[in-house]
N, C-alpha and C positions, 0 to 999 in steps of 0.2 A: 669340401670335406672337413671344414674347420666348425666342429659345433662343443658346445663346452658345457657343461651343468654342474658344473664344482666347481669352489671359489677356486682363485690365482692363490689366495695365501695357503692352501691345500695342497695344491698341486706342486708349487714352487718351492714350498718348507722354506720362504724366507719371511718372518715377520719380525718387526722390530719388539725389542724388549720383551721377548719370551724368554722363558729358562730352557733347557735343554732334558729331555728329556729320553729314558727306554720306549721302546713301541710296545704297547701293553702285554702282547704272545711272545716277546724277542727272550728267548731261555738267557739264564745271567750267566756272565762273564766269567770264565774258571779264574780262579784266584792264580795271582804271580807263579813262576817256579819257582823254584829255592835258589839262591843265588849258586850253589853250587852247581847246579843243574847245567849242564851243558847245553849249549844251546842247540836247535836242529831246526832246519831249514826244508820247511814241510813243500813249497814252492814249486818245487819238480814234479813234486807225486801230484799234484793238483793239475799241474799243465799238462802232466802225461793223461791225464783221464777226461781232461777236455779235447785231448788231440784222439783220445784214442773213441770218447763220443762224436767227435767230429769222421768218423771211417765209416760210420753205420745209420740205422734209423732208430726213431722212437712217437712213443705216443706221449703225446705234450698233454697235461692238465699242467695247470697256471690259474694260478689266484692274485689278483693284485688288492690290494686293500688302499684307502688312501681316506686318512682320519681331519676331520677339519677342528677336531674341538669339539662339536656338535654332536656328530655323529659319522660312522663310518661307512663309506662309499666301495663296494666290490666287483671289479671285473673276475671274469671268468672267459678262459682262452683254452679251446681244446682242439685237440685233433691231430694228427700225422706230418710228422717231416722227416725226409730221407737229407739227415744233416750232412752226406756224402757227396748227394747227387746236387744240390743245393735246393730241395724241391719241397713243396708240402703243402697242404690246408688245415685249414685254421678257423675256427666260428669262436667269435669275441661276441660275448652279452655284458650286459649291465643287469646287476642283479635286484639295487634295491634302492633306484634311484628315477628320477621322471628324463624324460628327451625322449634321444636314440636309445635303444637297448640292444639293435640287433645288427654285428655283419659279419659277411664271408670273406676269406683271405685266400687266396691262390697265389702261391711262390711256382715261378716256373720261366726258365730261360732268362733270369735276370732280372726277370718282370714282375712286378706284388700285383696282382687285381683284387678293386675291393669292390664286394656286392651290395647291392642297396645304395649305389651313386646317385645323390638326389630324392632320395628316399622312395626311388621307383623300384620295385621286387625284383625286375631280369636286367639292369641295367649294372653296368660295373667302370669303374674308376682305374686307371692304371696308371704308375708311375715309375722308373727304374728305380732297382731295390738299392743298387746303391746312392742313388739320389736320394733317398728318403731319409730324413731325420725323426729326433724325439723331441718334443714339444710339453715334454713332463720330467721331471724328475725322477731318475730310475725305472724311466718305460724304454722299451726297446723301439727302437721305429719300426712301426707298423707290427708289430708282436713278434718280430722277427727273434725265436729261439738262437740264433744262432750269434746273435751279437749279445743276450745275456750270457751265454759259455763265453762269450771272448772277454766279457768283463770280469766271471770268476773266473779267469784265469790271469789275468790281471793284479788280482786280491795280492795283499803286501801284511808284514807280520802275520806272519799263520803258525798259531798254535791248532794241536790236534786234543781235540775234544775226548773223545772216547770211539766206541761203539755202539751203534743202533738199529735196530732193526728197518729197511727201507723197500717194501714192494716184498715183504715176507722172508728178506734174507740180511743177513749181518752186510751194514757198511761202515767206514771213518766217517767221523765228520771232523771237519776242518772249520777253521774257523778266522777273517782275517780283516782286513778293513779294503776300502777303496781310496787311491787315493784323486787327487784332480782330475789325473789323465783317464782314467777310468771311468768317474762320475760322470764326466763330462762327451764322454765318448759320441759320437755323432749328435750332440746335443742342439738345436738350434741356436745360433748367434742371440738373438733376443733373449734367451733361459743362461746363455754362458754367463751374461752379461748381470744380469739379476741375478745369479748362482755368485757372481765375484762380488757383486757390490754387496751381496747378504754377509758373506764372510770377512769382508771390508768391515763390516759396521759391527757384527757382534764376535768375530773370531772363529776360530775352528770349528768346522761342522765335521762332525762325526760319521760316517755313510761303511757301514756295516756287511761284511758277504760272510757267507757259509756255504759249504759242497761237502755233499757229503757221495763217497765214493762206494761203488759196489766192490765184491770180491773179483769181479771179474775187471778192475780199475776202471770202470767208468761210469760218472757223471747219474747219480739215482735223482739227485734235489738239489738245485740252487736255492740260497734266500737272500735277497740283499734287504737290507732294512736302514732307513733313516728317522731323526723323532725332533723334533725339538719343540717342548713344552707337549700337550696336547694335540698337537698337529703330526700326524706320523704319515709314512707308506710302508710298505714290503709289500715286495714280488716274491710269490715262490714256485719255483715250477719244478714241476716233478717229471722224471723221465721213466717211460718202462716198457715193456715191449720191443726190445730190444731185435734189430734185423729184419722185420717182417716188411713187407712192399710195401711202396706206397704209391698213391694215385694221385696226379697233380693235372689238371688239364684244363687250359685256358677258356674263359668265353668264346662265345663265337666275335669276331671283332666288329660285327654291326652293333654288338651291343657294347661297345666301350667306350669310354670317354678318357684320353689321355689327359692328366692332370700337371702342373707343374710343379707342385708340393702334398704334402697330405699332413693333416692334425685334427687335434678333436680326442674327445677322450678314450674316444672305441679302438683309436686306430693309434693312438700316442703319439 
């Protein structure tokens, strides 16, 4: 399951002697508060709307973008997960790139099954979901929603942006960084290691989250963003649909193939 078509220095954000740079759509930075300003500790309100997304279901669209300098490379991830029951599916394309462009994702009993194992149409790949890592920078393993909420809730200095409209109704948006333990979150050992030694050589890398919450506190859009020089990503995934059932149900098992890892750009 390991197929790649975008460079390492793309995917990793680590190149030597670039400058640092915003991700071309990342909105700017609200200017300081006034020193007087007291300060407020936005941190709860965020974890309560990821806990309280984590009770119910949603419809996932998800955009990953991931810039080499060149030109810009985008996955697109959609479909249903009951973030309760721990359950969902998932279709991951490649929108505007050569390779793979196309697979299916089935969360269900612990289990991730991916369709298109081998690049044969009924055949599927399965591997335990908490076995599975990320093999990119800012990808979730295996497009799993549930561990991009665990890492906006993770986000550290949060200022509150304003108000915006998200899914036709007023939400906050909050706004905060990532720090290590976060970025790094089920990250493969080989990307920890290349993530430490990038930051060994040029210093602080910047890794960027935003949530923005509905009125009813929970979870409308993640974005996490990282850039440096020319080379950027963001994830943003947007939640909506809130409650309605979902349908998760495995291959049949002659047609599976137990894996012991998974990576590759479709699958992260």
């Amino acid at each position: 399951m390991r197929r790649s078509v975008i460079p390492l220095s793309a995917v990793v954000l680590l190149c030597a002697g670039c400058s640092w740079g915003r991700v071309a759509d990342e909105p700017k930075r609200p200017a300081k508060a006034a020193a007087s300003a007291p300060a407020v500790d936005h941190g709860p309100t965020v974890r309560a709307a990821v806990a309280a997304t984590g009770k119910t279901s949603a419809r996932i669209d998800e955009q990953i973008k991931i810039g080499d300098g060149t030109r810009t490379y985008t996955l697109a991830v959609k479909g249903a997960f009951d973030l309760a029951g721990d359950k969902g599916r998932l279709a991951v394309d490649m929108l505007d790139a050569p390779g793979p462009r196309h697979v299916d994702e089935v969360f269900t009993d612990g289990t991730v099954y991916v369709g298109g194992f081998l690049g044969v149409g009924d055949s599927w790949g399965s591997i335990a979901r908490d076995e599975a890592e990320a093999h990119y920078l800012l990808r979730a393993p295996l497009n799993d929603p549930e561990h991009v909420l665990r890492q906006a809730a993770g986000m550290r200095k949060i200022s509150k942006v304003g108000e915006e409209k998200m899914n036709g109704t007023p939400a906050v948006h909050y706004r905060g960084i990532l720090e290590d333990d976060m970025v790094t979150l089920r990250l493969a050992q080989d990307m920890r290691a290349k993530w430490a030694a990038g930051k060994k050589q040029i210093g602080e890398i910047p890794v960027f989250a935003d949530v923005w919450v509905d009125r009813n506190g929970r979870v409308a859009r993640t974005l996490l963003s990282c850039a440096m020089g020319p080379v950027s990503v963001t994830v943003t995934m947007n939640l909506a649909d809130f409650g309605k059932p979902v349908e998760a149900v495995a291959p049949a098992p002659d047609k599976v193939t137990p894996v012991p890892s998974s990576g590759g750009v479709l699958t992260g």
